[in-house]
C-alpha positions as CSV (number, residue, x, y, z in Angstrom):
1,X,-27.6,14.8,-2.4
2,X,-27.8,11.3,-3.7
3,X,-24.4,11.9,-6.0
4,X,-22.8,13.4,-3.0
5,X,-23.4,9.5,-1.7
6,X,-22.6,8.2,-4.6
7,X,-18.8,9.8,-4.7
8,X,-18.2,9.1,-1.3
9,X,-18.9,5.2,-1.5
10,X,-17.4,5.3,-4.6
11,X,-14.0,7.0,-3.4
12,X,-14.1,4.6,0.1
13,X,-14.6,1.7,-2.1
14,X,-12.0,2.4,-4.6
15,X,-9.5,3.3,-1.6
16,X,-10.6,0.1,0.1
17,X,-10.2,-2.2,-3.1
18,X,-6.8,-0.3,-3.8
19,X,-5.9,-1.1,0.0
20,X,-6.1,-5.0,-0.6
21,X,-4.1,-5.0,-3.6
22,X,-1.5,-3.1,-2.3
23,X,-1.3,-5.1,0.5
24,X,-1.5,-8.4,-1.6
25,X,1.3,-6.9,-3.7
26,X,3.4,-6.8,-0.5
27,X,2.8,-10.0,0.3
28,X,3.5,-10.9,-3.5
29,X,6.9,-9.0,-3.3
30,X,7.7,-11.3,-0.2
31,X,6.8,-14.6,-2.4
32,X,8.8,-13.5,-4.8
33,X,11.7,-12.9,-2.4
34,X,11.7,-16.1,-0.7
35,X,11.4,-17.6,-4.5
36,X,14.6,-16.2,-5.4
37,X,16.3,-16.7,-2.1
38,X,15.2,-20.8,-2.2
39,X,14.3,-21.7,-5.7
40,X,15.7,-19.8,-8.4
41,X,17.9,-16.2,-8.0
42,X,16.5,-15.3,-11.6
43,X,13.5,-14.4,-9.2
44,X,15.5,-11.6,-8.1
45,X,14.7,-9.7,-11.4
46,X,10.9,-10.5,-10.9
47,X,11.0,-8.8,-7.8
48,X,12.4,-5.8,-8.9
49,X,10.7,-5.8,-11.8
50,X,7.2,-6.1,-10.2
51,X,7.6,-2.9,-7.6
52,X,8.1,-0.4,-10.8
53,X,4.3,-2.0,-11.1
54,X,2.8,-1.3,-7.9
55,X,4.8,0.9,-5.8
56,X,4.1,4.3,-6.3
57,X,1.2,3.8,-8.7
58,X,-1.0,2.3,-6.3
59,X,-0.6,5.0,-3.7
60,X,-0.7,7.6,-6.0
61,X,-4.2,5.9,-6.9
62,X,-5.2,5.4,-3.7
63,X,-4.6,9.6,-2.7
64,X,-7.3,10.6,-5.7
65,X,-9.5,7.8,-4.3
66,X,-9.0,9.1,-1.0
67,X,-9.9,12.9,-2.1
68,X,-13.1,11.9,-4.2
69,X,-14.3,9.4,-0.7
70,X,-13.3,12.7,2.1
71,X,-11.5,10.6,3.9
72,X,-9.7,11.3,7.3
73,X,-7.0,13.2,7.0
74,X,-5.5,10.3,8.9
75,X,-6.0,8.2,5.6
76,X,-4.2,10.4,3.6
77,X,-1.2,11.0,6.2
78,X,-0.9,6.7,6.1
79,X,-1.2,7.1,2.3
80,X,2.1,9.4,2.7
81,X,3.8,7.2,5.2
82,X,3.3,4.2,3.1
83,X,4.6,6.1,0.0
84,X,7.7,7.4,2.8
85,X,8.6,3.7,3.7
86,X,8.6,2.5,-0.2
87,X,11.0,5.4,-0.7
88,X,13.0,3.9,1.9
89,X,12.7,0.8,0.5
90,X,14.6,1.6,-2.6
91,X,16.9,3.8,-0.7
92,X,18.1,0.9,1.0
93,X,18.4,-1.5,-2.3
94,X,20.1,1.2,-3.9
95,X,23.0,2.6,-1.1
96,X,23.8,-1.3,0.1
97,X,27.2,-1.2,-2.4
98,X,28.1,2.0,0.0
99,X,26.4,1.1,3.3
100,X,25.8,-2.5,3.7
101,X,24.2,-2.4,7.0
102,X,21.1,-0.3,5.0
103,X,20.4,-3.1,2.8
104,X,19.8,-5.1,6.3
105,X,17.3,-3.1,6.9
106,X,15.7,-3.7,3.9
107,X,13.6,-6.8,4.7
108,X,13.0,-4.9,8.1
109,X,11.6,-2.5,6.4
110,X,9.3,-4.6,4.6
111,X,7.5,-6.0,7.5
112,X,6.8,-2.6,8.8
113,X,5.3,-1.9,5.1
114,X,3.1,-5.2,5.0
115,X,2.1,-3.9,8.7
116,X,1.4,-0.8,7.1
117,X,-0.6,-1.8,4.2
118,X,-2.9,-4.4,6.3
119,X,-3.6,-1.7,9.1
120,X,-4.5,0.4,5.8
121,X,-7.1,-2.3,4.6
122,X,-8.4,-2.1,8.2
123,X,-9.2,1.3,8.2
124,X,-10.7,1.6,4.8
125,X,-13.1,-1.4,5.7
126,X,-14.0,0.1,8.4
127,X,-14.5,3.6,6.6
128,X,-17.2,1.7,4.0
129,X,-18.8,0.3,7.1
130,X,-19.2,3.6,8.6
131,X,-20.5,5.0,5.7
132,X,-23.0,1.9,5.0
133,X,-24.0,2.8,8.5
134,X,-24.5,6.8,8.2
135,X,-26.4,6.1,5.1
136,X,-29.1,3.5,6.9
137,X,-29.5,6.2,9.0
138,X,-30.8,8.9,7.2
């Protein structure tokens, strides 16, 4: 009983601790951006560089995490839709030569994937808060 604990804080915790660096990694990728746009367009290598790093790792991470804690089904579908939206994202960065008005959409689509990633570092907070609380109960 007391491993069965054990997993499920460990799983919520690494989810949780996964959910913030994602998120800072988004906001990292923005930096990065606005450092190539208004310092230095070498940045522009940086930034594409630095997504191979994070993009589908940390998700990927984040779904074994997810499995080991039991976490909602709702945690998993937002897993999937943050992993949907980075697919976009290189979708869009890859199809501008062809369709220009897709790599509009690309910083577009960035907001709704920092919005994405915070509301994710919501829920798993409140997940290990839940849990704290279910086990002071028993």
């Amino acid at each position: 009983m007391k491993d069965q604990g054990f997993r499920l804080r460990t799983g919520r915790v690494g989810f949780f601790i996964l959910s913030v660096l994602f998120a800072a990694s988004v906001l990292a990728q923005v930096y990065i951006v606005g450092a190539a746009t208004f310092v230095n367009p070498a940045n522009w290598a940086k930034h594409i560089e630095f997504v191979h790093l994070f993009g589908f790792t940390i998700p990927l991470l984040m779904l074994i995490f997810a499995y080991i804690g039991r976490l909602p089904r709702r945690s998993l579908i937002h897993v999937m839709g943050m992993m949907l939206t980075i697919f976009i994202m290189y979708f869009t960065a890859n199809i501008t030569s062809t369709q220009p008005w897709a790599g509009a959409m690309h910083p577009v689509i960035a907001v709704v994937m920092a919005g994405q990633s915070m509301a994710n570092v919501t829920n798993a907070w409140n997940l290990i808060i839940k849990n704290k609380r279910e086990e002071q109960t028993k």
